[in-house]
N, C-alpha and C positions, 0 to 999 in steps of 0.2 A: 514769496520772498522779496521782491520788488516793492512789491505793496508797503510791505513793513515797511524796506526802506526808504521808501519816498514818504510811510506817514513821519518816521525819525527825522527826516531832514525838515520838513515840512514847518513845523515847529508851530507858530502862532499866526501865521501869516497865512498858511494854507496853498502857499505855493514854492515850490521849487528856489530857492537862490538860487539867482545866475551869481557865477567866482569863473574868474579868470583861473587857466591851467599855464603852469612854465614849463618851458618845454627843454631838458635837460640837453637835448642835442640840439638843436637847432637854438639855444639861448634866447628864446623868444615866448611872449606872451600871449597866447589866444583871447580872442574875442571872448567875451563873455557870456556862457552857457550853462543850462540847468545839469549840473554834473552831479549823480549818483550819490557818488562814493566822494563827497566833503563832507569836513567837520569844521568847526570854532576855531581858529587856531589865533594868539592872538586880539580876540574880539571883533574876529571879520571871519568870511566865508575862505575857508581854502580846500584845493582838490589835493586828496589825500595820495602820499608818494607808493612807486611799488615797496617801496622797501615799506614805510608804515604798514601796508597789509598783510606784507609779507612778516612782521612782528606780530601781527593781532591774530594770524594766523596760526604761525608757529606758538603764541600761547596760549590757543583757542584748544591744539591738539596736544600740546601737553597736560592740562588741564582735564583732558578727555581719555590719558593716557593711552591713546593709539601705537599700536607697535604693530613691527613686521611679522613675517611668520618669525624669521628668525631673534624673534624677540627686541632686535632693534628699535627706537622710536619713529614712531612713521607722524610725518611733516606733509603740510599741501603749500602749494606756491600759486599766488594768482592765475597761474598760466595750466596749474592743474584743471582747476577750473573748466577752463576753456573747452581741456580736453575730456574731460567729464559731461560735458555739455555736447560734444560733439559725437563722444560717444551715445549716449542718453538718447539723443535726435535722430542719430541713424539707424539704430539698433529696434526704433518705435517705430519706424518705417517712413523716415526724413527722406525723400532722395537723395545722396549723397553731393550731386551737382549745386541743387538747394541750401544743404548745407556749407557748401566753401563760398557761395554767395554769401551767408550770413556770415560767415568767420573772415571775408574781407580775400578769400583766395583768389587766384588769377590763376592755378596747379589744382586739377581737382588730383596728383600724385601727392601735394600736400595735406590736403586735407583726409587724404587715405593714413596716413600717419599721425595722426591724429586721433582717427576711430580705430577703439580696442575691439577686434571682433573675437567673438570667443565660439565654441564649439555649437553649445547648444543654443545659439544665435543661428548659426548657418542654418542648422536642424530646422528651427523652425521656421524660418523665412521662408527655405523652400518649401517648404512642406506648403506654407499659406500660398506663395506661388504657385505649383500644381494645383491647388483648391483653386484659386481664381481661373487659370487657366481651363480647367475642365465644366469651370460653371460657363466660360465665353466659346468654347467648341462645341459641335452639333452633338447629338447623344449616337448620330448613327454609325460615328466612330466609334463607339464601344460596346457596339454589336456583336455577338459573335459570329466568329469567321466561319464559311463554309468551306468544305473539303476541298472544293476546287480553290478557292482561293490560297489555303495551305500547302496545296500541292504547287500553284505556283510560286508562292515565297518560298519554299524549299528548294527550288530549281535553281533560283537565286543561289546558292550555296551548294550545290551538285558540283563534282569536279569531275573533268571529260582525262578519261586515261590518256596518255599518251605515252612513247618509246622512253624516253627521259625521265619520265616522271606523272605528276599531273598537272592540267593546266588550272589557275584558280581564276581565269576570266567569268568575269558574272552572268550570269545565263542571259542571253536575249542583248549582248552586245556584240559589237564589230569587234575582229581580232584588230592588236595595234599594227601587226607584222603584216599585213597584207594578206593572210591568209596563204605564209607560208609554205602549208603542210602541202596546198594544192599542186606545188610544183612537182612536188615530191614523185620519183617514178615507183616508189615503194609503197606511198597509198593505193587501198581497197577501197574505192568508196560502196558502200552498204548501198544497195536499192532503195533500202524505204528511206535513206536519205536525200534522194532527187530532191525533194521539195526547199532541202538546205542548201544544195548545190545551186539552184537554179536563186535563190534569193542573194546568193555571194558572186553569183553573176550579172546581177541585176544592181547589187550594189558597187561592184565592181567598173560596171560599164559609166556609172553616174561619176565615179571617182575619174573616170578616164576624160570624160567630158569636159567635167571641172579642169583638169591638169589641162587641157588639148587649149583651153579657154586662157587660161593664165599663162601660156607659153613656157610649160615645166617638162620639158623636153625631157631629161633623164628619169622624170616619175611616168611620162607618157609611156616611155618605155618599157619600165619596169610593170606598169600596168597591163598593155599589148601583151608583153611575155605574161601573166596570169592568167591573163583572156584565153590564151593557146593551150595555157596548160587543161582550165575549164573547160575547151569543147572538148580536149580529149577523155577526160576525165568522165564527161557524160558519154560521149560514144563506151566509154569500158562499161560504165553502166547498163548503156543499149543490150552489149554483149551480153554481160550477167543475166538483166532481167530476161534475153531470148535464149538462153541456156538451161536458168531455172524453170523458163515456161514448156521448154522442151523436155527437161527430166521427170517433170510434172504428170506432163503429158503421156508419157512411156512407161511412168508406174501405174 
């Protein structure tokens, strides 16, 4: 379309006229450049106004008899254009940042207003996105999983009963509470949970270090007090497991 119109201007000369534009707010004349969109006017070069376009326009579509859905007559204004254009470019896979560079934006929010996105535009962009994506990641992500692995992403999502209710912390983290429940004179810790016990002491003791280091007196504290609660909690353990080995032992 460009094409055309520069061969329309072009005329016998084979180049572009340069014609001065007047500049309706600023009441001043530009330097003189190969403008597009002039005609004859007169018997000299001049750049054609919005409004003339906006009449060649509007009789371009009546002419064409375009209507709305609701039968109305449907009208384009130079500045449709733009945004036809803007739509058109991003929708073909323009970056949109690219595009408010070419539209003169400094708000890539403006130039979002601009492009009409519609349904099955989303649809399929993503869709090509996931394709690109899957062709730049390794294949050995789309392995199939084995059992053990299954078994541990579902652990991820195990909830651990508790008196209240259940807990939804995610498998294989640190409680927020400091590991509360330990103070508690009403837990039973289970035997074959030594191994848990002794890793929330061990992480317990690092926390205590840390606080001892930064000078957090009341966490030091509050620490100290878990620690106490933890040895006893393993000595009840002691008990259990020398109880069970002895009932064991007499059946």
């Amino acid at each position: 379309m460009l094409a055309v119109i520069v061969r329309r201007i072009q005329g016998h000369t084979g180049q572009v006229p340069l014609v001065e534009r007047f500049d309706p707010t600023e009441h001043t004349l530009s330097v003189a450049l190969p403008y597009l969109f002039q005609r004859q006017w007169r018997y000299q070069g001049a750049v054609m106004s919005p409004a003339s376009v906006t009449a060649l326009l509007k009789r371009a579509s009546a002419q064409l008899g375009l209507q709305d859905k609701d039968g109305t007559p449907l009208y384009f204004t130079p500045h449709d254009f733009r945004r036809l254009f803007a739509t058109e470019a991003v929708n073909s896979g323009l970056p949109l940042h690219i595009a408010a560079k070419l539209l003169g934006h400094l708000d890539l929010n403006t130039t979002r207003g601009y492009v009409a996105v519609y349904p099955v535009e989303v649809i399929r962009h993503y869709q090509a996105h996931l394709a690109r994506r899957r062709v730049d990641r390794p294949a050995v992500e789309y392995r199939e999983l084995t059992a053990a692995e299954w078994e541990e992403f579902g652990q991820h999502f195990r909830r651990r009963k508790l008196a209240l209710g259940d807990c939804y912390r995610p498998y294989g983290t640190d409680c927020p509470h400091e590991h509360a429940c330990i103070r508690c004179p009403m837990l039973r810790v289970d035997p074959q949970q030594s191994p848990r016990l002794i890793q929330i002491e061990v992480n317990t003791v690092e926390l205590l270090s840390e606080a001892q280091a930064q000078g957090w007196e009341a966490e030091v504290r509050g620490l100290e007090e878990t620690l106490r609660h933890i040895q006893e909690k393993k000595a009840q353990v002691e008990r259990l497991a020398s109880v069970n080995s002895a009932l064991e032992h007499h059946a």
